[in-house]
C-alpha positions in Angstrom: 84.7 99.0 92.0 87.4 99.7 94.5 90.0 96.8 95.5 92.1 97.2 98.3 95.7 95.7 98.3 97.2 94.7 101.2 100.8 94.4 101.7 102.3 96.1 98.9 106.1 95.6 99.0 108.6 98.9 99.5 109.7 100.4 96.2 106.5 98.9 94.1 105.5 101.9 91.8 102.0 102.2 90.2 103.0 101.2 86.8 104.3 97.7 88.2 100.9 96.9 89.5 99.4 97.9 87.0 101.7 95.7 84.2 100.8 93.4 87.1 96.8 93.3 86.4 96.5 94.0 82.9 96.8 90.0 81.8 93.7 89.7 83.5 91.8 92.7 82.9 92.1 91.3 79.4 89.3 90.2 78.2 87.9 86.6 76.2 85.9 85.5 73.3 83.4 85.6 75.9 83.8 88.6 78.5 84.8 92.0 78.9 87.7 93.6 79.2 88.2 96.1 81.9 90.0 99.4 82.7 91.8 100.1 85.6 90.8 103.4 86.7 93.1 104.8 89.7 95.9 103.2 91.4 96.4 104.6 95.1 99.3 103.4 97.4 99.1 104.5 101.2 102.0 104.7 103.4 101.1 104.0 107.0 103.6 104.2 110.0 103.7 103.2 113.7 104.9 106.0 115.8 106.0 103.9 118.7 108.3 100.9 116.3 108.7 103.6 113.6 107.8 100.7 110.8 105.9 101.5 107.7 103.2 99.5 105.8 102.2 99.8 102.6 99.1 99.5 101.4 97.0 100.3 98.1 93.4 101.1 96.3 92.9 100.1 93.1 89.7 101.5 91.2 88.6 98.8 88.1 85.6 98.9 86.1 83.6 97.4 84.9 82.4 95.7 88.0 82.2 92.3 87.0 85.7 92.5 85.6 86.5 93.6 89.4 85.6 90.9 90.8 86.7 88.3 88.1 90.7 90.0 89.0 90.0 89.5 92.9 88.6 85.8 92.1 91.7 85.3 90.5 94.1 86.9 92.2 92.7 86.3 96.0 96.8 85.9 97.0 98.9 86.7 94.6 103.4 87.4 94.9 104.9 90.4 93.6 108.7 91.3 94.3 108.7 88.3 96.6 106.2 89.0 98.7 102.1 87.5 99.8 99.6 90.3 98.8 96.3 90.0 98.8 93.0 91.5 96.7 90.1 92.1 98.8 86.5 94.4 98.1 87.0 97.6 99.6 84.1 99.3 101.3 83.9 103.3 101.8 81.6 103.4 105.1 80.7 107.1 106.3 81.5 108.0 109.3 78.0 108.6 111.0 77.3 104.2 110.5 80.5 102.7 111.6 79.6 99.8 113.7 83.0 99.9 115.9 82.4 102.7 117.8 79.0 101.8 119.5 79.2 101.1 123.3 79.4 97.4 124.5 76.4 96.5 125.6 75.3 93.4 127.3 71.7 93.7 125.6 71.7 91.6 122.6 69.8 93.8 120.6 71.4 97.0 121.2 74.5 95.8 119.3 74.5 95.3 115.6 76.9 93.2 114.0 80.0 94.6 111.6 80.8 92.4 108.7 83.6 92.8 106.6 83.9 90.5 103.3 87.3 89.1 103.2 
């Protein structure tokens, strides 16, 4: 299962999130322990203030163990700063809600959910 991590702070490497995570990936008596697959870290800038944002994808499986980390560690610090764990949907191009036309006709628009 993909997680996407939101606000990552400047100069966090891989390897720190990852150190980060592996306390609770660890598994119980009871459960599972999980792997974490691929750690991803996007850098995204606005042209017009020239600020950067950093943001991440972290791949973790087994899914159960995915969503026992974002249960967990909904908000979380790191380096002094809020981030925060949410499920991370790939959507294909050819079904993304956003770019249908507005439409007055309650029917002819169908609602986009996102799970935060």
């Amino acid at each position: 299962m993909n997680i996407y991590l939101g606000r990552v702070p400047f100069g966090t490497k891989k390897q720190d999130i990852k150190d980060f995570l592996n306390p609770t990936l660890r598994g119980h008596l009871l459960q599972k322990s999980g792997n974490i697959d691929h750690v991803k870290i996007f850098i995204f800038e606005n042209e017009q203030t020239n600020k950067k944002e950093y943001h991440g994808i972290i791949g973790i499986t087994p899914d159960h163990v995915a969503t026992r980390v974002q249960k967990k560690l909904g908000e979380f610090n790191l380096k002094i700063k809020l981030m925060s764990l949410c499920n991370f949907f790939l959507s294909p191009w050819f079904n993304n809600q956003r770019s249908l036309p507005v439409s007055n006709d309650f029917y002819a628009v169908k609602s986009f959910h996102k799970d935060f």
